[in-house]
C-alpha positions in Angstrom: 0.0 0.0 0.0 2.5 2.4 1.0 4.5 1.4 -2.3 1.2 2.4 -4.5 0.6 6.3 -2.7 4.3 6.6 -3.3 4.0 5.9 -6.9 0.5 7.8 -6.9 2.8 11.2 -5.3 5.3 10.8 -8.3 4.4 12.7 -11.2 6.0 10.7 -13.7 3.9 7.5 -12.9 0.5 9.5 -13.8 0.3 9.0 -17.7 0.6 5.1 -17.1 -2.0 4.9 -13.7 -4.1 6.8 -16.0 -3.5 4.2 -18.8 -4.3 1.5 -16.9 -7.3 2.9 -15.3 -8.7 3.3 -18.7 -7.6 -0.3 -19.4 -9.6 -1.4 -17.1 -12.7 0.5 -17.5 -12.7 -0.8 -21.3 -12.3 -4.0 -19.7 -15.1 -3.9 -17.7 -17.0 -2.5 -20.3 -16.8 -5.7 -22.5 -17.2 -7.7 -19.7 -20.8 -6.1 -19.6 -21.2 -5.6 -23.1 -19.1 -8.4 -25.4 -20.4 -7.0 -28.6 -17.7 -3.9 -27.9 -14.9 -6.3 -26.8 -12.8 -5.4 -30.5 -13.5 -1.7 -29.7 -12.0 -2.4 -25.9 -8.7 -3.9 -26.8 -8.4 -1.5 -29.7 -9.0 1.5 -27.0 -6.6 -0.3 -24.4 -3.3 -0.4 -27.4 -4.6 3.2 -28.6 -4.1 4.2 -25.2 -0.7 2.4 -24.6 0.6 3.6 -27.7 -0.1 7.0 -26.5 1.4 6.6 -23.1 4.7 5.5 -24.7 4.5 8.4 -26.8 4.2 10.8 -24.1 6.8 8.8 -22.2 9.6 9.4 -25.2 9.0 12.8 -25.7 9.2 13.4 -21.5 12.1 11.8 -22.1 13.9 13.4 -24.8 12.9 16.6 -23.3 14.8 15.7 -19.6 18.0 14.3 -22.2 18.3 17.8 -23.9 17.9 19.7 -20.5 20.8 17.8 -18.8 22.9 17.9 -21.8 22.7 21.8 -22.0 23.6 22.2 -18.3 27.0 19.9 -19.3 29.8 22.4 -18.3 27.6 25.2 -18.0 28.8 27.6 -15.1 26.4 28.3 -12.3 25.6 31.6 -10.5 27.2 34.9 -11.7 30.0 32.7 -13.2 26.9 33.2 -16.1 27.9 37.0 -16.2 30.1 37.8 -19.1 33.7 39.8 -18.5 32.7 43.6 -20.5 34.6 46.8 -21.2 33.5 49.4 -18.5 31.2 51.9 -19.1 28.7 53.9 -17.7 25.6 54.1 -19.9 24.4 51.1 -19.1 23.6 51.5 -15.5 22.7 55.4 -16.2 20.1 54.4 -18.6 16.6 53.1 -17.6 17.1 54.0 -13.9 13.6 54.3 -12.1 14.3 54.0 -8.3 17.7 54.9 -7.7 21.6 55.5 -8.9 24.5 54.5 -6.9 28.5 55.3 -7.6 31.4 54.5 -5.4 35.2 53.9 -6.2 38.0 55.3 -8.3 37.5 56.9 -11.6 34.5 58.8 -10.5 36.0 61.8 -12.5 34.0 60.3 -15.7 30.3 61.3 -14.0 31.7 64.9 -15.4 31.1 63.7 -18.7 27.5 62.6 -18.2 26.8 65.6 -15.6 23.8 67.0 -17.7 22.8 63.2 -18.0 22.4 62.4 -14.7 21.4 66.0 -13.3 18.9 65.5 -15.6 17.7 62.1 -14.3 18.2 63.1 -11.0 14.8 65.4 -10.9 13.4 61.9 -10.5 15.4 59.6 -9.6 17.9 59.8 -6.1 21.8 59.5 -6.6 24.4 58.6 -4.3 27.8 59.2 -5.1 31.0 57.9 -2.9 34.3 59.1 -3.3 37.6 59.1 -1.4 38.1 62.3 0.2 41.1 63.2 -1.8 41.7 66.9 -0.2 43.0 64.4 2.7 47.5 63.9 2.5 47.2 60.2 3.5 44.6 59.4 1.0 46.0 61.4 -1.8 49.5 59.8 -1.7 47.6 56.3 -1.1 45.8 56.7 -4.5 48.9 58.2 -6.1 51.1 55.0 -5.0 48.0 53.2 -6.0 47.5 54.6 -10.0 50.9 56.7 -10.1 49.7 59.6 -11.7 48.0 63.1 -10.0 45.5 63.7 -12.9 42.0 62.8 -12.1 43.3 62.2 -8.0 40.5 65.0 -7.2 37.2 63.3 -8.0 36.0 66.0 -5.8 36.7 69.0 -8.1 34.7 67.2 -11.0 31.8 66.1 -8.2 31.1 69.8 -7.9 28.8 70.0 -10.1 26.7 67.6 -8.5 26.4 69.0 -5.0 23.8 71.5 -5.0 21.2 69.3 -6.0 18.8 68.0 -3.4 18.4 64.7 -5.2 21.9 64.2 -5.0 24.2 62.9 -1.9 28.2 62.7 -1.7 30.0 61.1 0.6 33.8 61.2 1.4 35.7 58.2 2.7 39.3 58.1 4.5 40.2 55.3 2.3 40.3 54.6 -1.6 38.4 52.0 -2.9 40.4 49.7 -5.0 37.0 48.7 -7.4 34.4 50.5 -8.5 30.6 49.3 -8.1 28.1 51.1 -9.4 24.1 50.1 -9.3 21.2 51.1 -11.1 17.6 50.0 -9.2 19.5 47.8 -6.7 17.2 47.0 -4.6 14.2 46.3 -7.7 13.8 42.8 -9.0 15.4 44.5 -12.4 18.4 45.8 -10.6 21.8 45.7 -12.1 24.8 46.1 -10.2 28.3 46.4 -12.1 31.8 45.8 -10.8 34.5 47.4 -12.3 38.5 46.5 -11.4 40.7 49.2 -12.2 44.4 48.8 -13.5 47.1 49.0 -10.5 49.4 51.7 -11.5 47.2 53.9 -14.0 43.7 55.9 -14.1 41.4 56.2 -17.0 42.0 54.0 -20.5 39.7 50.5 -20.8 39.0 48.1 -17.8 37.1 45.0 -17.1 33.6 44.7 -15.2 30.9 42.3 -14.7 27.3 42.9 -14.4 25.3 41.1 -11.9 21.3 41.2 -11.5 19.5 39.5 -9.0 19.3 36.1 -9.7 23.7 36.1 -9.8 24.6 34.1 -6.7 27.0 37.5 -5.8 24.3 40.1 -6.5 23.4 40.0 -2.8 26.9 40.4 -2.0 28.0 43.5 -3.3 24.4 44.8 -2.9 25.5 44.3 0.9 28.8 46.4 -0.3 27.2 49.2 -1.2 25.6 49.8 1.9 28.5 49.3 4.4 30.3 51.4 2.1 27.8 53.8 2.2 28.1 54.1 6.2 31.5 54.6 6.2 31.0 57.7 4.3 30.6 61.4 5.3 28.6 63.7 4.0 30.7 66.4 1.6 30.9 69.7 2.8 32.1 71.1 -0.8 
């Protein structure tokens, strides 16, 4: 008994309980009426024919879903390695914008952009308080050049604006993450890395949304981040 609800829970045994259930009623049916005993046993191999057809097809359907996940990564492993830019967090943003890290000097370049978007939409920007000697000469070992050190001169811009917060940190982030609608189920979060030794020119990121097994971790990032910042008196 305990064999037969077992198979009845399993899914896969339904097509052929249902077969023979109807094998049995046509059965019965000739039993009571033998002038429609051909049409019974031609019902009972319709019905098995059909239950092996449905069988094959469940089963050549589980055969090509194992054989695509053969060597296919899991989790944000799935996110392809791109050239960093910026437009594709800036664009579509409907709850809120979020930059931290080096290189923040390029939000100049899309300041009527984002002041623009930012008469709807909230932007937080984080930046390492360059105007500060140990953090200056830590970013200069860092990306050995001065230009673009003061991401605060080219943040300017951005501070009058009520929809807009700075922050300053006491330390230079080595990465850059920046977030469009992060907390949305069509957020997008992208990590940038930064050459050692040199600002500006091409660098990797990855984009994460929020089925990547990391997006929860550097979602997490943003906002410890975020508390160690203080507010930018300009």
């Amino acid at each position: 008994m305990k064999r037969f609800r077992a198979a009845l829970k399993n899914k896969s045994n339904w097509p052929s309980l249902v077969t023979l259930a109807l094998i049995l009623a046509c059965s019965l049916f000739s039993f009571w009426d033998t002038r429609f005993s051909e049409q019974a046993r031609s019902a009972a191999f319709a019905l098995v024919a059909v239950e092996f057809f449905i069988m094959l097809v469940v089963h050549l359907e589980e055969v090509k879903a194992a054989v695509g996940e053969i060597g296919k990564p899991k989790g944000a492993q799935l996110t392809k390695w791109k050239r960093y830019e910026m437009n594709p967090i800036i664009d579509d943003a409907k709850e809120e914008l979020f930059f931290c890290g080096v290189g923040l000097s390029r939000l100049y370049s899309y300041r009527e952009k984002l002041l623009e978007i930012s008469e709807k939409v909230p932007i937080r920007l984080l930046a390492a308080d360059s105007r500060d000697e140990a953090v200056y000469n830590n970013r200069l070992a860092m990306y050995g050049r001065e230009a673009g050190l003061m991401n605060l001169e080219y943040l300017a811009c951005f501070a009058e604006r009520s929809n807009i917060e700075i922050r300053t940190t006491k330390f230079v982030q080595p990465i850059i993450i920046s977030a469009r609608d992060p907390n949305a189920s069509t957020g997008k979060i992208q990590v940038a890395f930064p050459d050692y030794g040199k600002t500006g020119g091409n660098y990797p990121c990855v984009y994460l949304y929020p089925a990547d097994t990391w997006y929860k971790h550097y979602k997490k990032q943003i906002e410890l981040l975020w508390e160690q910042g203080t507010p930018w008196q300009p």
